[in-house]
C-alpha positions as CSV (number, residue, x, y, z in Angstrom):
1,X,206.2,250.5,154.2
2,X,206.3,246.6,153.7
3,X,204.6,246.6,150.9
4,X,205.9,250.1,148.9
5,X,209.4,248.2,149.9
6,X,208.3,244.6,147.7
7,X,206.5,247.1,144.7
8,X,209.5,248.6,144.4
9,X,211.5,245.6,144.6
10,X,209.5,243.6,141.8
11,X,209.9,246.9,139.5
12,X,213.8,247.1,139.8
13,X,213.7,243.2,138.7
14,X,211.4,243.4,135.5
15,X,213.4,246.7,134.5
16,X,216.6,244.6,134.8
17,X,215.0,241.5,133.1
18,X,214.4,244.2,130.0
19,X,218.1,245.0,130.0
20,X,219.7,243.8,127.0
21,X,223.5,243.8,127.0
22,X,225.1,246.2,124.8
23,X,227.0,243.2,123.0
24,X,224.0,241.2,122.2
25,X,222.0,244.1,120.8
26,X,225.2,244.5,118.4
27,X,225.0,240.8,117.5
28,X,221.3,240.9,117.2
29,X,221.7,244.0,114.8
30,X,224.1,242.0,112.4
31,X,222.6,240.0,109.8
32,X,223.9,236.3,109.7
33,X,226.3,235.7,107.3
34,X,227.4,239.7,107.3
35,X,230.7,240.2,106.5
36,X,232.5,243.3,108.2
37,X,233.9,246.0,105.6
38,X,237.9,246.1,105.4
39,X,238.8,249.9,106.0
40,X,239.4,251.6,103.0
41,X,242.9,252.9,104.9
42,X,244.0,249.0,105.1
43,X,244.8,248.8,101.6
44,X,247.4,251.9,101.5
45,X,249.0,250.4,104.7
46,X,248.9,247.1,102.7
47,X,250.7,248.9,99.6
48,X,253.3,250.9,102.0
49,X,254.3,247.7,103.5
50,X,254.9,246.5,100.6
51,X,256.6,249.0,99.5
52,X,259.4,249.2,102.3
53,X,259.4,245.1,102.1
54,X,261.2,245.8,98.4
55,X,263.5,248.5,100.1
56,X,264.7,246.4,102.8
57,X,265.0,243.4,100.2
58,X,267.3,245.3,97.3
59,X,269.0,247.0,100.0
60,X,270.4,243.8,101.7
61,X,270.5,242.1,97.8
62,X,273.0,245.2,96.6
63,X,275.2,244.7,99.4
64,X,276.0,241.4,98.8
65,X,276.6,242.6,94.9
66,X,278.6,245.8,96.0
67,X,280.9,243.6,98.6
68,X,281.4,241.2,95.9
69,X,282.2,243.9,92.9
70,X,284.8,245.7,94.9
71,X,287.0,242.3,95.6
72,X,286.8,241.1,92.5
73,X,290.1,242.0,90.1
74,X,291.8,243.1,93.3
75,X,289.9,246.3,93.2
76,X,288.9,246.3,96.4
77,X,292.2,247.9,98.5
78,X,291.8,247.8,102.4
79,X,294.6,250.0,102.8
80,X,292.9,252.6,100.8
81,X,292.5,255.7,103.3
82,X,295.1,254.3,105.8
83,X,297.5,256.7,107.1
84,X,300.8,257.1,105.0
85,X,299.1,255.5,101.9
86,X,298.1,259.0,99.9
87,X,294.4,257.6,100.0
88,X,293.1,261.1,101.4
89,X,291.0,261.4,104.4
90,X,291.6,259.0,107.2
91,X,288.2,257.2,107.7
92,X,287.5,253.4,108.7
93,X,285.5,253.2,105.3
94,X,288.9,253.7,103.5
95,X,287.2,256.3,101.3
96,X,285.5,260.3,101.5
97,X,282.2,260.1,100.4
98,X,282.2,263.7,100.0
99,X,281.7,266.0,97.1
100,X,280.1,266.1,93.7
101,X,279.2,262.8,91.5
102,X,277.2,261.8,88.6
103,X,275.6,258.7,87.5
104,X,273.4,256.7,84.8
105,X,270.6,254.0,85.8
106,X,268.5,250.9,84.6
107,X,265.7,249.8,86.0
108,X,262.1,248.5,85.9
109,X,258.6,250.0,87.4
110,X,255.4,249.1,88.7
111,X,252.7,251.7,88.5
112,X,248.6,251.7,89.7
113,X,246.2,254.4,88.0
114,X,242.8,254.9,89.0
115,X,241.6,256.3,85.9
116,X,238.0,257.6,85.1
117,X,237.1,257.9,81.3
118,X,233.5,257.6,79.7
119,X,231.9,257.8,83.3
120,X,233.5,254.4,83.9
121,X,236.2,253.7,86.3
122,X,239.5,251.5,85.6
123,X,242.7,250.7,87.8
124,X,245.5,250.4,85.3
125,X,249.0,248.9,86.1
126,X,251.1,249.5,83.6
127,X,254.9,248.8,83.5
128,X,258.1,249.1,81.8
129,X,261.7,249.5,81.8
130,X,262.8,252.9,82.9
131,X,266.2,254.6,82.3
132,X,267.7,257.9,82.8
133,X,270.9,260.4,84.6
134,X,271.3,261.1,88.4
135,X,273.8,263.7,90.2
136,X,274.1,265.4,93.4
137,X,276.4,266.6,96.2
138,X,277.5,264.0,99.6
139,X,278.9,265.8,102.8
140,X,280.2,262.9,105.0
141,X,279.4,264.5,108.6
142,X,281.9,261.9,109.9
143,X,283.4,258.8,109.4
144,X,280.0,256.6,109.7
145,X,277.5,259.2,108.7
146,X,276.5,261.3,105.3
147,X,274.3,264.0,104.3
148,X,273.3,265.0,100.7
149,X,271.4,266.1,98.2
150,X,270.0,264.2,95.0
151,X,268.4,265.3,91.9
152,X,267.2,262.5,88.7
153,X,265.8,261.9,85.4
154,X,264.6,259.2,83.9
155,X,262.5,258.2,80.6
156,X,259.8,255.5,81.4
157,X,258.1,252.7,79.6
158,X,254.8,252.4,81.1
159,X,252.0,251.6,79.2
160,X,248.9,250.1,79.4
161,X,245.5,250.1,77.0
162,X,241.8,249.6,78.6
163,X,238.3,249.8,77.0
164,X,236.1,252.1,78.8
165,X,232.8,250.5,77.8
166,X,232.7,251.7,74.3
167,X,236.1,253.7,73.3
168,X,239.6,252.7,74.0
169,X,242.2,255.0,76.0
170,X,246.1,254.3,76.2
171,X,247.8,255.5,79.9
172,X,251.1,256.2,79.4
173,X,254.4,257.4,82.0
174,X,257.0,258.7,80.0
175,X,259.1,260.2,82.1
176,X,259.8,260.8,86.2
177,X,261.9,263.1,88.0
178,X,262.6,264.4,91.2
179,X,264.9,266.2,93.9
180,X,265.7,264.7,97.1
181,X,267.8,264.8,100.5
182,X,269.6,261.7,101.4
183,X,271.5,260.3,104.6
184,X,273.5,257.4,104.8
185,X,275.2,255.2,107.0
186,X,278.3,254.4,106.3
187,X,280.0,250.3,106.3
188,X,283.8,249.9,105.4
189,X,283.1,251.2,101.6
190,X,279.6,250.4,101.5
191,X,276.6,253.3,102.3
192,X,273.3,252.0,103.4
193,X,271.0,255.2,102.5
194,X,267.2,256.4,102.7
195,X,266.1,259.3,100.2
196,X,262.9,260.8,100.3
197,X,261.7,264.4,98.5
198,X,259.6,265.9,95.5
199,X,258.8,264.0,92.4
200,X,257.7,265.1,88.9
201,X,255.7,263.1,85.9
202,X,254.4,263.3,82.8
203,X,250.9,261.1,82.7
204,X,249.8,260.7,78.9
205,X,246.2,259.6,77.8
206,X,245.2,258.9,74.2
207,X,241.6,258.3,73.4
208,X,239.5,259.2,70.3
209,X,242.1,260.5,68.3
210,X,244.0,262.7,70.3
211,X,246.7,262.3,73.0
212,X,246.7,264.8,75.8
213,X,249.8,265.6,78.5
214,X,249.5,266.2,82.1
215,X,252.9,266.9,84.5
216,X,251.7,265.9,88.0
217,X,253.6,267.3,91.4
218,X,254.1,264.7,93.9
219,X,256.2,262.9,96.5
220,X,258.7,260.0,96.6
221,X,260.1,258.1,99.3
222,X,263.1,255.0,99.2
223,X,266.3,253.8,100.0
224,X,269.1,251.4,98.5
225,X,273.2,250.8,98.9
226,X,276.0,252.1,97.5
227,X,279.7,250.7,97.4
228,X,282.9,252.2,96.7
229,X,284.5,250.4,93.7
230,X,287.5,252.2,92.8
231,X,288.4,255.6,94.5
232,X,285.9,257.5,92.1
233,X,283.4,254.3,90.7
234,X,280.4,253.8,92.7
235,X,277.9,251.2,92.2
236,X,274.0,251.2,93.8
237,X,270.9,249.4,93.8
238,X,267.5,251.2,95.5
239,X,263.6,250.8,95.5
240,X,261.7,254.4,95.3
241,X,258.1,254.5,95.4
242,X,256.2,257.7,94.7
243,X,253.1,259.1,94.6
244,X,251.1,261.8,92.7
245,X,247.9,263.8,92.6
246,X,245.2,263.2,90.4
247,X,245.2,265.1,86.4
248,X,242.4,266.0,84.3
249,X,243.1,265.0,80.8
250,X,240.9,266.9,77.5
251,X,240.7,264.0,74.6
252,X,237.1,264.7,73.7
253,X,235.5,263.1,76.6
254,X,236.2,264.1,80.2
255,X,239.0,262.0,81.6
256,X,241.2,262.2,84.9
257,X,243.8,259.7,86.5
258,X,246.4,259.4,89.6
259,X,249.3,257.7,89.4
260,X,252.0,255.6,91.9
261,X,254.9,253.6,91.0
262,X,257.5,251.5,92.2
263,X,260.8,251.5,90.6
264,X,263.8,249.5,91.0
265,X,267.3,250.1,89.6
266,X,270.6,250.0,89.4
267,X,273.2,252.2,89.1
268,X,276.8,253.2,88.4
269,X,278.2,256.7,89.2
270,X,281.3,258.6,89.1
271,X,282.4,260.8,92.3
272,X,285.2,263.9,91.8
């Protein structure tokens, strides 16, 4: 029994002897030098973050313009909306925020396509200025909250040109719109708001002669401020970034692009 006892003992410690740890055959299975592979999902967290860093920035930039725009002239009333005045609705903004408005804005874009023309790949970012109408309805749920509904257009400037290893091909945006819900909070005349929905655009390539049109569905996502000027003049500033899916476009040779952009505006409305 002795000796079945010290067999079996000397086997148990060459077995564990031939035990590698799990960690070290990892490290012995890297080459030296290897560099580990960034997730492809890093860089869309990279560009989101981004994304909401320009929100939060023209968002607190806007409300310092707004604040300053309604005191200036002695346009900005702080008895507005106080009982006895005639200002309407009694809130501690001074002002209803609901019912219909219009409005006209000016801004400037960033966009990324991943374009594929010729069998050869390209990331295009073109940019341009960007211009166009806005209108919608606000329901103020009470005196520090709203609810609404948005719809835009606007023409856009972005352009950019690229060889594809032989021929040349122009990617153009020339126009964006969407519809979107919005909700606010509400600061003595001044509405921090986030806005989110679905977003249109029209994605032109020209190549070999011809020029070829493709409306791509998406979605678009953002937020600004806007301020109270006068009882019916309201002022804004806000970021949206929006997405859409990839088009096939016919000019000769097989072609086919997606599309993002970044957008940030101004804008000055009127409310009934």
């Amino acid at each position: 029994m002795g000796e079945k006892a010290s067999c079996w003992h000397r086997a148990r410690q060459a077995q564990a002897r031939r035990v590698v740890p799990r960690r070290q055959k990892s490290a012995a299975r890297r080459r030296p030098g290897a560099r580990l592979s960034r997730p492809a999902s890093t860089t869309g967290a990279r560009s989101m973050k981004r994304s909401f860093t320009l929100v939060a920035a023209s968002t607190a930039l806007a409300a310092v313009m707004v604040t300053g725009a309604a005191r200036a002239d002695g346009l900005y009333d702080p008895s507005y909306g106080a009982a006895g005045t005639g200002g309407g609705t009694v809130t501690p903004s001074g002002i209803n925020w609901s019912g219909p408005y219009i409005g006209a804005t000016l801004g400037y874009g960033w966009a990324t396509a991943n374009a594929t023309y010729n069998n050869v790949d390209r990331k295009l970012e073109p940019s341009g200025g960007t211009g166009g109408l806005y209108g919608g309805y606000n329901f103020q749920v009470n005196p520090n909250f709203m609810l609404g509904a948005e719809g835009d257009f606007a023409f856009n400037g972005f352009s950019e040109s690229a060889n594809f290893l032989g021929p040349d091909a122009t990617f153009k945006s020339t126009w964006q719109m969407s519809v979107r819900g919005r909700a606010g909070a509400i600061f003595d005349r001044v509405m921090v708001y986030g806005t989110g929905g679905v977003a249109f655009n029209n994605m032109e390539l020209k190549a070999e002669g011809a020029t070829n049109n493709q409306v791509a569905t998406g979605w678009t996502i953002g937020g600004g401020v806007e301020g109270a000027i006068t009882q019916n003049i309201t002022a804004r500033a806000e970021y949206l970034y929006s997405s859409f899916d990839r088009q096939n476009f016919e000019v000769g040779t097989p072609a086919s692009s997606d599309l993002t952009t970044g957008v940030l505006r101004a804008g000055v409305g009127y409310k009934f």
